[in-house]
C-alpha positions as CSV (number, residue, x, y, z in Angstrom):
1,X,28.1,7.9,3.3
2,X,28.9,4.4,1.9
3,X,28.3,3.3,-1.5
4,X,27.0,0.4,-2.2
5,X,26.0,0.2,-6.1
6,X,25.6,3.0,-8.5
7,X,24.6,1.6,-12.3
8,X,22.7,2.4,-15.2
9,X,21.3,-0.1,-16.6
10,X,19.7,0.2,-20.4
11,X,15.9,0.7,-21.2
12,X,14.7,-2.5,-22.9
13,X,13.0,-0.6,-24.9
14,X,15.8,1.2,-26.4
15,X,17.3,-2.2,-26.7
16,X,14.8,-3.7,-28.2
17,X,14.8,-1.1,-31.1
18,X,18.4,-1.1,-31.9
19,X,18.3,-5.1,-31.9
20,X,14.9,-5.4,-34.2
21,X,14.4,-1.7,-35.9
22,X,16.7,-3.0,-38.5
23,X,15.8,-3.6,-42.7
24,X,17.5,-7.5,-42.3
25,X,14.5,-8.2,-40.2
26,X,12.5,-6.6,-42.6
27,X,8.7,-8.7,-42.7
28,X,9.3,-10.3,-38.9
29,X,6.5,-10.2,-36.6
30,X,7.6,-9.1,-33.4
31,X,5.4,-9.0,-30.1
32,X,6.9,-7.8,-26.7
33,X,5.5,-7.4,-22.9
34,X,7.4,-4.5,-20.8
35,X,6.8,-2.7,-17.8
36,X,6.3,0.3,-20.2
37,X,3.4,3.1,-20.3
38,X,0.5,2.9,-23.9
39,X,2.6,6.2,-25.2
40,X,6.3,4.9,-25.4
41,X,4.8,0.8,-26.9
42,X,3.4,2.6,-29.4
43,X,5.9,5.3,-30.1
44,X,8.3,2.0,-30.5
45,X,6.1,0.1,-33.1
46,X,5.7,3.3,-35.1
47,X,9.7,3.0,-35.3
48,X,9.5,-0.6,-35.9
49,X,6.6,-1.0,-38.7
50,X,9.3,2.4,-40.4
51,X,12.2,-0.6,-40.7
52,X,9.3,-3.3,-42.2
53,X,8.7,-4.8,-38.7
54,X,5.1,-5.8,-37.9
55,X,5.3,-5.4,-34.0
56,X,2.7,-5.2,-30.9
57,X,4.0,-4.2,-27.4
58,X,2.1,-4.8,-24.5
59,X,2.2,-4.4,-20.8
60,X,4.3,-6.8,-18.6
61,X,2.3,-5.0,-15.6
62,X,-1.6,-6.3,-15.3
63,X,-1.9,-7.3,-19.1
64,X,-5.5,-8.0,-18.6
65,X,-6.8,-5.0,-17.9
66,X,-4.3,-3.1,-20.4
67,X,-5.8,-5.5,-23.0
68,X,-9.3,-4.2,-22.2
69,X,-7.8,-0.7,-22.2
70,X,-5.6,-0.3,-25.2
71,X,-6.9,-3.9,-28.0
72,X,-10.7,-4.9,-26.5
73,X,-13.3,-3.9,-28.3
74,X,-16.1,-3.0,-25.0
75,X,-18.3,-0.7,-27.3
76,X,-22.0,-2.2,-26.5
77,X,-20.6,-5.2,-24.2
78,X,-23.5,-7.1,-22.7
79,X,-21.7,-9.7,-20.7
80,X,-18.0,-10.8,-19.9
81,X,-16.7,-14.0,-18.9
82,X,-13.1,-14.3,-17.7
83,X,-11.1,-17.3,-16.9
84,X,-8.1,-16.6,-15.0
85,X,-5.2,-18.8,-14.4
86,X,-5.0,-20.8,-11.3
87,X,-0.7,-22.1,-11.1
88,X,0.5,-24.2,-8.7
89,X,3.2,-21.9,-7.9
90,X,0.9,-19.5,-6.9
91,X,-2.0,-18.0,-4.6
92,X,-5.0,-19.1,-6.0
93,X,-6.9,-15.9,-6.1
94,X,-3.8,-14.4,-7.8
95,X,-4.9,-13.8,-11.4
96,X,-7.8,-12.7,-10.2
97,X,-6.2,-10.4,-8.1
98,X,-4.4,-9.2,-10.8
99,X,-8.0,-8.3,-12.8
100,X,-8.5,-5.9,-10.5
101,X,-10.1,-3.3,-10.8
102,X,-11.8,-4.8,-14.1
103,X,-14.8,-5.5,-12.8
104,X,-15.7,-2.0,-11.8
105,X,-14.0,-0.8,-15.2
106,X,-16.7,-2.4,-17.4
107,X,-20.2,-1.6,-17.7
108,X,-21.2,-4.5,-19.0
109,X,-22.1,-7.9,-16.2
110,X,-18.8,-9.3,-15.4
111,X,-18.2,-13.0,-14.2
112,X,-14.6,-14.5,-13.1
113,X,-13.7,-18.1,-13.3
114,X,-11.0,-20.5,-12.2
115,X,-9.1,-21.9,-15.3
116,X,-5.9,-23.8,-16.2
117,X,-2.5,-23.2,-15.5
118,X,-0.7,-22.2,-19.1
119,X,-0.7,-18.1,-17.9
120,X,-3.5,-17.1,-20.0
121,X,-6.8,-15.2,-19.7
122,X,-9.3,-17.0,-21.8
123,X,-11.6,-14.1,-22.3
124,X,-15.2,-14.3,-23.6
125,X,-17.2,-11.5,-24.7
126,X,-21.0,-11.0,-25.4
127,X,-22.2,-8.1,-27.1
128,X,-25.6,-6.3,-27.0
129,X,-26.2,-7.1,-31.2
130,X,-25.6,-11.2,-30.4
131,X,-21.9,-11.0,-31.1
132,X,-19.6,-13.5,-29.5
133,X,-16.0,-12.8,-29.5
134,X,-13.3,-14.9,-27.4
135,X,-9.5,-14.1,-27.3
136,X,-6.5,-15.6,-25.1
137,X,-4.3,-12.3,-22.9
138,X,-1.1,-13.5,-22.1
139,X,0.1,-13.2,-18.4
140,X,4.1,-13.6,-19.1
141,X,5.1,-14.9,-15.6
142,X,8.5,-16.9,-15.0
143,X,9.4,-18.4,-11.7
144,X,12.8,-17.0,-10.0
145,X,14.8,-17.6,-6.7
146,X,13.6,-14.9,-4.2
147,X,15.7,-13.3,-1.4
148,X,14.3,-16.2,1.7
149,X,15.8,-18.8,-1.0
150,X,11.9,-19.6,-2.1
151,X,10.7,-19.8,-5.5
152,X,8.4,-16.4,-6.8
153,X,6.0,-16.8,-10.1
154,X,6.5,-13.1,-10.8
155,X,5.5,-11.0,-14.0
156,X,8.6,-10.4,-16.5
157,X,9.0,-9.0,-19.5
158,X,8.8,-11.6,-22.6
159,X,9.6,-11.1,-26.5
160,X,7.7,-13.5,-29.5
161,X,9.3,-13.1,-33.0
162,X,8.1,-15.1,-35.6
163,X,8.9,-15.0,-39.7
164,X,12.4,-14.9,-39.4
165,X,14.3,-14.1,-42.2
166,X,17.2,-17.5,-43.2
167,X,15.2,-20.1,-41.4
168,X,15.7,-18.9,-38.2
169,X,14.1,-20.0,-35.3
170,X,11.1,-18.1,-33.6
171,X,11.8,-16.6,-30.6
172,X,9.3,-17.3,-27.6
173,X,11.2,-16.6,-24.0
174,X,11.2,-14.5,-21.2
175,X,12.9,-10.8,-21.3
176,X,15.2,-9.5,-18.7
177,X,14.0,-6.0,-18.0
178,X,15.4,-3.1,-16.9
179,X,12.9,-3.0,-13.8
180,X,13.4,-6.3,-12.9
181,X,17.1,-5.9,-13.1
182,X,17.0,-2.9,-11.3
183,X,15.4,-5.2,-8.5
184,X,17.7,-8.2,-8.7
185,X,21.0,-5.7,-8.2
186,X,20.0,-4.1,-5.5
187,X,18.9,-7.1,-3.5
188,X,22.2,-9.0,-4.5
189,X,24.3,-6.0,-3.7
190,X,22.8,-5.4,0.3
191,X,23.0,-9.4,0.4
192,X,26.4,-9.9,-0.4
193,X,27.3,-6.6,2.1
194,X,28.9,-7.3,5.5
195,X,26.8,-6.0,7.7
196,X,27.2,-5.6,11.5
197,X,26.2,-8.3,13.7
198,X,23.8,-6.0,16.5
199,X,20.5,-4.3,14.7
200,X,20.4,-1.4,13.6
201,X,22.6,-2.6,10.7
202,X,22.6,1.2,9.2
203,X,21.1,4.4,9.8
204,X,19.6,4.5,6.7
205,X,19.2,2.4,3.3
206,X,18.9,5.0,0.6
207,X,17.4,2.9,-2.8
208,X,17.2,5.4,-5.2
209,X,16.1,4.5,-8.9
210,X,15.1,7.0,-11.6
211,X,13.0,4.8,-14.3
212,X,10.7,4.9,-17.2
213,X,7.5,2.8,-16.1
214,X,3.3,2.9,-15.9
215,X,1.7,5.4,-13.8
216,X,-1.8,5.1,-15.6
217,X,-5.0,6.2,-13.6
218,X,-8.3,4.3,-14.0
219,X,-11.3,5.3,-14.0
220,X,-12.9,4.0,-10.5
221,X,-11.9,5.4,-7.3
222,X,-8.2,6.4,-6.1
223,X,-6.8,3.2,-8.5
224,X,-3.6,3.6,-10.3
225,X,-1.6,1.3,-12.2
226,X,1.9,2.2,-11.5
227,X,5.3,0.3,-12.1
228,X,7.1,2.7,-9.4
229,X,5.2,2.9,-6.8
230,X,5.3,-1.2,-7.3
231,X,9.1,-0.9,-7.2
232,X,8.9,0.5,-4.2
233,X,6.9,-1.6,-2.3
234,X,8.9,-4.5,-3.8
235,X,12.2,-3.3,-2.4
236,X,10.6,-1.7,0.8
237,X,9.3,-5.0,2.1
238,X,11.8,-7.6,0.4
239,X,14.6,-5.6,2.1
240,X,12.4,-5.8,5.7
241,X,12.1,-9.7,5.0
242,X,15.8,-10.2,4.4
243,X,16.8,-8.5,7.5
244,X,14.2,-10.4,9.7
245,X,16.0,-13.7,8.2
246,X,19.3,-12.2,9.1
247,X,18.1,-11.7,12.6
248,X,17.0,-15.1,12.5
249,X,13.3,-13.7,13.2
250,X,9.6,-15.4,11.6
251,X,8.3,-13.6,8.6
252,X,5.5,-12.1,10.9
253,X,8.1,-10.5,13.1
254,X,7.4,-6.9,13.3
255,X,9.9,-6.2,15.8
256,X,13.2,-5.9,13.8
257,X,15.3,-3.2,13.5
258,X,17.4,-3.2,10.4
259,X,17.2,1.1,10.2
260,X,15.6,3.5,7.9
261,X,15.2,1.6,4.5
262,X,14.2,4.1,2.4
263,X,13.2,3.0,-1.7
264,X,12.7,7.1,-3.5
265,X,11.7,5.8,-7.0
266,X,11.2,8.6,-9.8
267,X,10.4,9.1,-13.3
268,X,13.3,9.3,-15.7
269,X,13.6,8.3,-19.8
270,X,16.7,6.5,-21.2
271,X,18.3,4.0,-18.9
272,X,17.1,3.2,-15.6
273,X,20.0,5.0,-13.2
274,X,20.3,3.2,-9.5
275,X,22.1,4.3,-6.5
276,X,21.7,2.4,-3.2
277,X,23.7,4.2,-0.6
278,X,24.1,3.9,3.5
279,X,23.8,7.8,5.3
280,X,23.7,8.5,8.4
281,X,21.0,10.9,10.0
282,X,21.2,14.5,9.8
283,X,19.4,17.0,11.6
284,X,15.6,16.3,11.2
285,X,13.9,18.5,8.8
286,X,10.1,18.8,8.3
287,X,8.9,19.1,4.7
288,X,7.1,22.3,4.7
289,X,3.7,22.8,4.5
290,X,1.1,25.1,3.7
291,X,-1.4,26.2,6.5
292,X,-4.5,24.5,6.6
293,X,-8.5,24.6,8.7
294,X,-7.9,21.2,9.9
295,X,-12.0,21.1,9.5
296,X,-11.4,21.3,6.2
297,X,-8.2,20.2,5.6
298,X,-7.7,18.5,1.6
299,X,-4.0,17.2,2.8
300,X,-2.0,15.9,5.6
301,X,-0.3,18.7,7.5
302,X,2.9,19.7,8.5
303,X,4.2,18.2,11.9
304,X,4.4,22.0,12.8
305,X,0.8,22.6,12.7
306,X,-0.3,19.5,14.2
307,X,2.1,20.4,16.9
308,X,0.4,24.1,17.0
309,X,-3.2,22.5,17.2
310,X,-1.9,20.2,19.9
311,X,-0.9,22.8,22.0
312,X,-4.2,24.8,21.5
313,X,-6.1,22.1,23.9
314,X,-5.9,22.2,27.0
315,X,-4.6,19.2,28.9
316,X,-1.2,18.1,31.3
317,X,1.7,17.8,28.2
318,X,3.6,14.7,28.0
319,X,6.6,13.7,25.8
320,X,8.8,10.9,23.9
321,X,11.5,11.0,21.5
322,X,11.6,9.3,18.1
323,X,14.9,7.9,16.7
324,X,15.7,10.7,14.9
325,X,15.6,12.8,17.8
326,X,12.1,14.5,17.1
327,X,9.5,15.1,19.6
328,X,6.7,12.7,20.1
329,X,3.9,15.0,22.1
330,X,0.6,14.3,24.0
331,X,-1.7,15.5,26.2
332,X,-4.0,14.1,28.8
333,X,-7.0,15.5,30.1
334,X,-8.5,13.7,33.3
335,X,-12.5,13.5,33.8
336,X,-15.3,12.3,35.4
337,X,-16.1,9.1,31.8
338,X,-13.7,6.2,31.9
339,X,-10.5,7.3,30.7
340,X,-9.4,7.0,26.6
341,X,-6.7,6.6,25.0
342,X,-6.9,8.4,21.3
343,X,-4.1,7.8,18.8
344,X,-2.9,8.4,15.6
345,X,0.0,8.0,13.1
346,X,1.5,4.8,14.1
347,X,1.9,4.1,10.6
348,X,3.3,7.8,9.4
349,X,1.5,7.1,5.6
350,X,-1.7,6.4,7.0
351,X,-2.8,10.2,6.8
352,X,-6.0,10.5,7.5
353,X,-5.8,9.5,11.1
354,X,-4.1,12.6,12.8
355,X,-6.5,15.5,11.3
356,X,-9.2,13.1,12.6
357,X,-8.2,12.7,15.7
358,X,-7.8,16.2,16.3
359,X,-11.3,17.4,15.2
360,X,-12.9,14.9,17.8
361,X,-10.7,15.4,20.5
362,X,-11.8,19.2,20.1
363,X,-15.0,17.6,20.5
364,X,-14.6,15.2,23.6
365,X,-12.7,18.1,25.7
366,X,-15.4,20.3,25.2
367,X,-17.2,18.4,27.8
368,X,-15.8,19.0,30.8
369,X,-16.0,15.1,32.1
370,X,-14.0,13.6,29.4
371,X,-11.5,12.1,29.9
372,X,-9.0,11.4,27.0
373,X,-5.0,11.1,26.5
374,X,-3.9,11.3,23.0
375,X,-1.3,11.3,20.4
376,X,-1.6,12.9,17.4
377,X,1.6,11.9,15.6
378,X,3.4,8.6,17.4
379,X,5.7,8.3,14.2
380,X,7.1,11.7,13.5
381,X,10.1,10.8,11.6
382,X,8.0,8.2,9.4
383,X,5.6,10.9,9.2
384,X,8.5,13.2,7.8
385,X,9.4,11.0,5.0
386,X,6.2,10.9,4.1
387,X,5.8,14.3,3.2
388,X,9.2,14.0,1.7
389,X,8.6,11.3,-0.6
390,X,5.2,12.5,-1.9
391,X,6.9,15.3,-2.9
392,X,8.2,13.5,-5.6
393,X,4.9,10.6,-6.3
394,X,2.4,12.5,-4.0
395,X,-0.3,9.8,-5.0
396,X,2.0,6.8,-4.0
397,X,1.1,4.9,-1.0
398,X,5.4,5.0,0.4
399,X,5.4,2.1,2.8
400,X,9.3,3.1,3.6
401,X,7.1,5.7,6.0
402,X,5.1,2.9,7.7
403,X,8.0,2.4,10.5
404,X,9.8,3.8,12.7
405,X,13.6,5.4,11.9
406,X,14.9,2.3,13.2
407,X,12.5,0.0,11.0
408,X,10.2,-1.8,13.2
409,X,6.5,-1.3,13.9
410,X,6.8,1.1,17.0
411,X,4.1,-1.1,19.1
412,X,6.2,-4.4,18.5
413,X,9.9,-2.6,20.1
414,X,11.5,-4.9,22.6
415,X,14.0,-3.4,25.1
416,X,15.9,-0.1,25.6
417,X,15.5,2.8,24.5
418,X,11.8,3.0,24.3
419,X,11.9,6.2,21.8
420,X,8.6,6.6,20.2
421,X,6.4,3.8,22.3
422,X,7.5,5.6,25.3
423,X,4.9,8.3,24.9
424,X,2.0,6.4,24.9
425,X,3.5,4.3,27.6
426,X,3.0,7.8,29.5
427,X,-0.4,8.1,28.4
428,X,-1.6,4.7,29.4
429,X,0.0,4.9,33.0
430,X,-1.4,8.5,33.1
431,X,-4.7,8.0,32.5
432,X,-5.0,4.1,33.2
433,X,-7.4,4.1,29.9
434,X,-9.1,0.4,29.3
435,X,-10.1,1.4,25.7
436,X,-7.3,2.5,23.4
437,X,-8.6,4.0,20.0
438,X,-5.8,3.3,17.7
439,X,-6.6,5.4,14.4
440,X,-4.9,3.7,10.9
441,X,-5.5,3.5,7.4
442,X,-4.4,1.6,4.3
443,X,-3.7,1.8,0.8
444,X,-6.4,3.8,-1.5
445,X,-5.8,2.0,-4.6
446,X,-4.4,-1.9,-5.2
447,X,-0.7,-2.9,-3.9
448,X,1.1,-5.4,-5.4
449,X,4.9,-6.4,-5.7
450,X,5.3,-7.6,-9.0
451,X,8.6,-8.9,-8.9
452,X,7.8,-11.2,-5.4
453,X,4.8,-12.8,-6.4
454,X,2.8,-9.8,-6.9
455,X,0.6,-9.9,-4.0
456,X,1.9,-8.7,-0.9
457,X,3.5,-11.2,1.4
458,X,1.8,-11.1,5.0
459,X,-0.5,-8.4,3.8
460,X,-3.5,-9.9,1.8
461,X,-6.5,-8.8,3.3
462,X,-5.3,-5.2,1.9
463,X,-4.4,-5.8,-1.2
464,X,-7.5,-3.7,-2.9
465,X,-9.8,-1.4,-0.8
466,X,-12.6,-2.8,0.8
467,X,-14.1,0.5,2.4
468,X,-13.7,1.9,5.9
469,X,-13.1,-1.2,8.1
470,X,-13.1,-1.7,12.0
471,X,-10.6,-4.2,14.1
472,X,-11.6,-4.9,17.6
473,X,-9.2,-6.8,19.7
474,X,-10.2,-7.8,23.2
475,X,-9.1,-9.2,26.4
476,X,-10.7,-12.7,26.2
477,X,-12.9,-11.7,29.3
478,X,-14.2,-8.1,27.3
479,X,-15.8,-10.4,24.2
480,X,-19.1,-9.1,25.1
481,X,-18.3,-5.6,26.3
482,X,-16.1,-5.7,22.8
483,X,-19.4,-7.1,20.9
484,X,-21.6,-4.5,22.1
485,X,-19.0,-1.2,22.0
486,X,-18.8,-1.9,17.5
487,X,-22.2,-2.4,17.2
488,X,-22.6,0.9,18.9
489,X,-19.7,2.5,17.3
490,X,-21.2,1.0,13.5
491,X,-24.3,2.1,14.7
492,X,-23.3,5.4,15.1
493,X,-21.0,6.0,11.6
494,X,-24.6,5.4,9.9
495,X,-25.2,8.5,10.1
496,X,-21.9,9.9,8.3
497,X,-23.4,10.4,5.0
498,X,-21.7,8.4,2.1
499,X,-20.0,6.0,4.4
500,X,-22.7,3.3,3.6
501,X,-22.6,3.5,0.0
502,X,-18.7,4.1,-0.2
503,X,-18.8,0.9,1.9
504,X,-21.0,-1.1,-0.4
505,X,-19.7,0.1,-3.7
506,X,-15.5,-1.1,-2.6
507,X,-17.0,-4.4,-0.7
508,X,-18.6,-5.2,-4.1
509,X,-15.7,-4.9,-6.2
510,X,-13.3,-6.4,-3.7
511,X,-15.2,-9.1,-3.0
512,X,-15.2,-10.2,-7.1
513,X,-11.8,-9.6,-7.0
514,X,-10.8,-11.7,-4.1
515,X,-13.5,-14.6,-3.8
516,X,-15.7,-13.1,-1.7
517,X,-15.6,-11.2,2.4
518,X,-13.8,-13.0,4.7
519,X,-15.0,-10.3,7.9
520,X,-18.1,-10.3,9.2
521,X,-20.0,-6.6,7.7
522,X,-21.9,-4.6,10.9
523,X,-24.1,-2.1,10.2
524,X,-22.1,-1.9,6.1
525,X,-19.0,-1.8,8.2
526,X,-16.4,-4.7,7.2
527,X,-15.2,-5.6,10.4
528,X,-12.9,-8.1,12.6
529,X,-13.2,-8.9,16.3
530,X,-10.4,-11.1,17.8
531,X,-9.4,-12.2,21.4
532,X,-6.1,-11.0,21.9
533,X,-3.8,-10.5,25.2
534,X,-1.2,-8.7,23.7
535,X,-2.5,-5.2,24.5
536,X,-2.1,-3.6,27.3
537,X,-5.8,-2.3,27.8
538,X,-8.8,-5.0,27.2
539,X,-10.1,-3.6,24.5
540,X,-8.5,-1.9,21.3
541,X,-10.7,-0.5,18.6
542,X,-8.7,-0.2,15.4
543,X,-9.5,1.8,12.8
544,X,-8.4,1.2,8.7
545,X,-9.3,3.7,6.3
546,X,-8.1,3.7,2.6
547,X,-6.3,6.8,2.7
548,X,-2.6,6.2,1.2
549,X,-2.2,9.1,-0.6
550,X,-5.6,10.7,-0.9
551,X,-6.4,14.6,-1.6
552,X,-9.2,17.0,-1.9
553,X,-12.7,15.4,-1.4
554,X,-11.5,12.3,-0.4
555,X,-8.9,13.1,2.0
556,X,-12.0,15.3,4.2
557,X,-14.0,12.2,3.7
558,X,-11.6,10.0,5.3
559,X,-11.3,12.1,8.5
560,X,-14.3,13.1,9.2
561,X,-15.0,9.4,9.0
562,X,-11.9,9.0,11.5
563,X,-13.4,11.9,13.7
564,X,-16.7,10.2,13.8
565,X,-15.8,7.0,15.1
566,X,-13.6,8.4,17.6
567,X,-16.5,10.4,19.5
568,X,-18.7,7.1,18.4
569,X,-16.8,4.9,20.3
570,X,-16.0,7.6,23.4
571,X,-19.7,7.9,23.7
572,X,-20.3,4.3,23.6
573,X,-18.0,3.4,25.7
574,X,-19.0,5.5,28.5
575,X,-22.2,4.4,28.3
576,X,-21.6,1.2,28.6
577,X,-19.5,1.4,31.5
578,X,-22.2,3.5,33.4
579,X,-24.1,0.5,32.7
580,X,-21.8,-1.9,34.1
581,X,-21.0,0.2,37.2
C-alpha cells in the first residue's frame, strides 16, 4: 500500500470559535455560512452570544432551502415568489436547481423566477392574513480553478463581521472550509503523483475522509441534504475526469480505465481526518447479507443469493469474470418467441434492477416458448462495494460502485481482456436476441457536487428524480418497430398501481425545478427514443428507476416496477414480431 496524503485538517467551526468567542470582540456582529448541520450552528452561537458576540450561522450547502427551514416564517403562507440568480459563470437553471426540493416543501403556490447575478435569493412571501414579507438569502459562491484548468462557481464557506471594536474594518469574504479543503488536497496530491504511463494507473484509489457535515432528511420523498454523500460524488467523478484528460480522452469518454477509485466518506466531530491511499486487490469478499423472498425483498441482496436464485432456473449456464476475479453468471433458455436478452446491474448502485429481473424471468420461463438469456449481476465487484459502502451511509447513492474494478462503464471496454462484457457477449451470440432489456436506475433523491459547480457535469438530466423513465435506442431502420414496442411496454406499466401517480407527483416537482420536461411523457412515462448504431441488437429498451439507496416500501416498488416492464416489453415484443413474420 502507498501513501499518498494523510492530514487533519481543523473544523472551521472550532476555528471560528477560538478566533471570535473572545470578550475583545465583545458587541461584534458576526454572520457565517458552513457546510455544518442546524445542531452544531446553533450550539456555536450559544458559545458566541456567552463571550458578548451577536452571531448567526447558516448553511454554505443549499441556503435557500435551510433559510425556509431554520429563519422563514411559512405559518399560513398563501403564495411564494422566488427569484434565483442567473451568473454568467454558471448553468442557467443552476439556482434553481439548487431550490430543489422547495417547491414540494411548501404548501403554499410557489413560483420561480430568473433574477440578477449578485448571488442572492430575492424572496417574496404572501401570507393568508394580507401580509407581505420580502427578504434577500445569500448564496456565498466564489469562482475557483478546477482540476480540467476551467473555472467552477462553487458554494464556499463565507464569514461577515461587522461592529468591530478600534475602527476596524468589517469583514465580508469568502471562508476556506474544512470540506472544501479536504477536496482541494486530495485532487492536488493524485495530480502532482507520477503515475504510470499504460491505464490502469492503480488497483485502487482509496479517498477516505471522516468529517462533520449535513445529512438532513426532507420531508418529500427519498430527498436528503447531505454534505458527504456530496463529497463523495465530488471526488468520485472529478478524479474519473482527471484521468480521462490524462489519457488524453473527451469528457464523455466512458471507456477509461484509471482502476477502482474508491471516495468512503464518514461522520466524525473535531477536525476533518483524510487519508488517500493506493492498495492493491485482495481476495474478493462479499458483504454479507441477510436472507430474503426476493418477492418481497425490502433491500438489495447478497451476490450469494442472487447467485442461489440464478441457479434455481433452469437454463444452459454461461460465465465471465470481473476484474477482481469474481464470477459474472447467466443463463440462457432457447424457445419458440424471438429471443431476449434480460439484464441487470451494469451499474452495481442501481439496485433495484437485479431482484426485478429475477421475479420476471421466473415469469417468462414459466412458458415453455420463451426464450430469454439474462444476467442478473454484470458488475459484481461494483456491486460488492456497494454493499460495503452502504454499510457505512446506507442511504447514499455511492457512485464509486457505478463501474467496473477497472473504472470504466463495462459496455464502453475496448480491447483485451473482455472480463465483465464478455458474459453478455456469450449471451448475445447464444441466443442471437434483437431486443436487449437493459435494467438501470438512478439516484432517489438530488445529486449535486458542490465544490465543481454543483450540478453534475455530463449528468444533468438526473440531477433530481423525475419518476420511472424509459430510454429506447434503435437501429435507425427499427424507428417504427422501436415506436410501437414503448407504447406497448407504457401501455402495459398502467396497470402497476401507483406508477402513474409516483410519475406525476416527481415530473411536477422536477419540472419546476429544472424549467420544464425535456422527454416526450407516454402513457405518464417520461421517456426518450433515439437512433443509435452503437448496440449490437436493433433495439435496446433501457430502463431508469430512482432507486439509489432505497429501502422498505420503496425498494419493492421499484422492482416490481422493473419486473413489470420486463414481461411488458417480452410480451410486446413477441407480438409484434408474430406480426411482422
Amino acid at each position: 500500500m502507498t501513501t499518498l496524503l494523510d492530514e487533519r485538517i481543523p473544523r472551521t467551526l472550532e476555528t471560528l470559535l477560538r478566533d471570535w468567542a473572545r470578550n475583545d470582540h465583545r458587541g461584534v456582529t458576526l454572520e457565517a455560512w458552513l457546510f455544518e448541520d442546524e445542531t452544531a450552528r446553533r450550539a456555536a452561537e450559544a458559545l458566541l452570544a456567552e463571550a458578548g458576540v451577536r452571531a448567526r450561522l447558516r448553511s454554505a450547502y443549499k441556503p435557500l432551502v435551510h433559510a425556509f427551514l431554520e429563519e422563514l416564517d411559512t405559518t399560513d403562507l398563501k403564495r411564494v415568489t422566488v427569484r434565483y440568480p442567473v451568473h454568467e459563470e454558471a448553468d442557467r437553471l443552476r439556482f434553481l436547481l439548487e431550490a430543489y426540493p422547495l417547491a414540494a416543501l411548501l404548501d403554499a403556490e410557489t413560483h420561480f423566477e430568473p433574477g440578477d447575478a449578485d448571488l442572492n435569493y430575492l424572496v417574496t412571501l404572501e401570507y393568508t392574513n394580507g401580509h407581505v414579507a420580502e427578504h434577500a438569502v445569500l448564496a456565498p459562491n466564489r469562482l475557483r480553478p478546477n482540476h480540467l484548468d476551467e473555472v467552477d462557481l462553487t458554494p464556499t464557506g463565507w464569514l461577515k463581521v461587522t461592529g468591530r471594536p478600534d475602527q476596524a474594518s468589517d469583514l465580508d469574504e469568502p471562508l476556506e472550509t474544512e470540506m472544501e479543503q479536504v477536496f482541494h488536497r486530495v485532487m492536488r496530491v493524485v495530480a502532482a503523483h507520477e503515475w504510470p504511463e499504460a491505464e490502469p494507473y492503480a488497483e485502487t484509489l482509496a479517498i477516505d475522509v471522516t468529517i462533520p457535515g449535513i445529512e438532513r432528511p426532507l420531508d418529500y420523498g427519498d430527498e436528503v441534504m447531505s454534505t458527504r454523500e456530496a463529497l463523495h460524488e465530488d471526488f468520485y467523478f472529478s478524479l474519473l475526469e482527471f484521468f480521462k484528460r490524462k489519457s488524453g480522452r473527451p469528457p464523455e469518454d466512458r471507456s477509461v480505465q484509471p482502476g477502482q477509485i474508491v471516495p468512503d466518506i464518514r461522520a466524525g466531530e473535531g477536525d476533518a481526518h483524510v487519508r488517500v491511499t493506493l492498495r492493491a486487490f485482495g481476495a474478493p469478499e462479499d458483504p454479507v447479507k441477510p436472507e430474503q423472498d426476493i418477492e418481497t425483498a425490502d433491500a438489495a441482496p447478497g451476490l450469494a443469493q442472487i447467485h442461489r436464485e440464478l441457479a434455481a432456473l433452469h437454463g444452459e449456464t454461461f460465465e465471465g469474470i470481473s476484474r477482481e476475479g469474481r464470477p459474472v453468471q447467466g443463463i440462457y433458455r432457447a424457445g419458440s418467441r424471438p429471443a431476449v436478452l434480460v439484464t441487470s446491474g451494469q451499474h452495481a448502485n442501481e439496485t433495484s434492477a437485479p431482484v426485478g429481473t429475477l421475479r420476471a424471468v421466473r415469469r417468462l420461463l414459466a412458458n415453455p416458448d420463451a426464450n430469454i438469456a439474462y444476467i442478473p449481476v454484470e458488475n459484481p465487484d461494483g456491486y460488492a462495494l456497494h454493499g460495503r459502502l452502504c454499510e457505512g451511509n446506507p442511504r447514499h447513492m455511492h457512485h464509486a460502485a457505478r463501474y467496473t474494478s477497472l473504472g470504466n462503464d463495462l459496455e464502453y471496454g475496448q480491447g483485451g481482456p473482455l472480463y465483465e462484457i464478455g458474459a453478455r457477449n456469450q449471451a448475445l451470440e447464444m441466443s442471437g436476441a434483437q431486443l436487449h432489456l437493459n435494467l438501470h436506475g438512478y439516484p432517489a433523491h438530488e445529486w449535486t457536487r458542490p465544490l465543481t459547480g454543483y450540478l453534475p457535469r455530463g449528468f444533468e438530466l438526473w440531477t433530481i428524480p423525475k419518476g420511472f423513465f424509459l430510454i429506447m435506442r434503435h437501429h435507425p431502420s427499427w424507428a417504427e418497430t422501436a415506436r410501437t414496442l414503448i407504447e406497448a411496454v407504457t401501455t402495459g406499466l398502467s396497470a402497476v398501481p401507483g406508477l402513474a401517480d409516483f410519475n406525476r407527483r416527481q415530473i411536477e416537482i422536477c419540472s419546476m425545478h429544472s424549467g420544464g420536461t425535456p422527454y416526450e411523457i407516454i402513457n405518464d412515462v417520461p421517456c426518450l427514443i433515439t437512433a443509435d448504431e452503437r448496440h449490437p441488437t436493433p433495439l435496446t429498451l433501457i430502463t431508469e428507476f430512482p432507486d439509489e439507496t432505497i429501502y422498505g416500501e420503496a425498494y419493492r416498488f421499484a422492482h416490481t416496477v422493473q419486473m413489470a416492464t420486463v414481461i411488458a416489453a417480452e410480451e410486446a415484443f413477441a407480438s409484434i414480431m408474430a406480426r411482422v413474420s
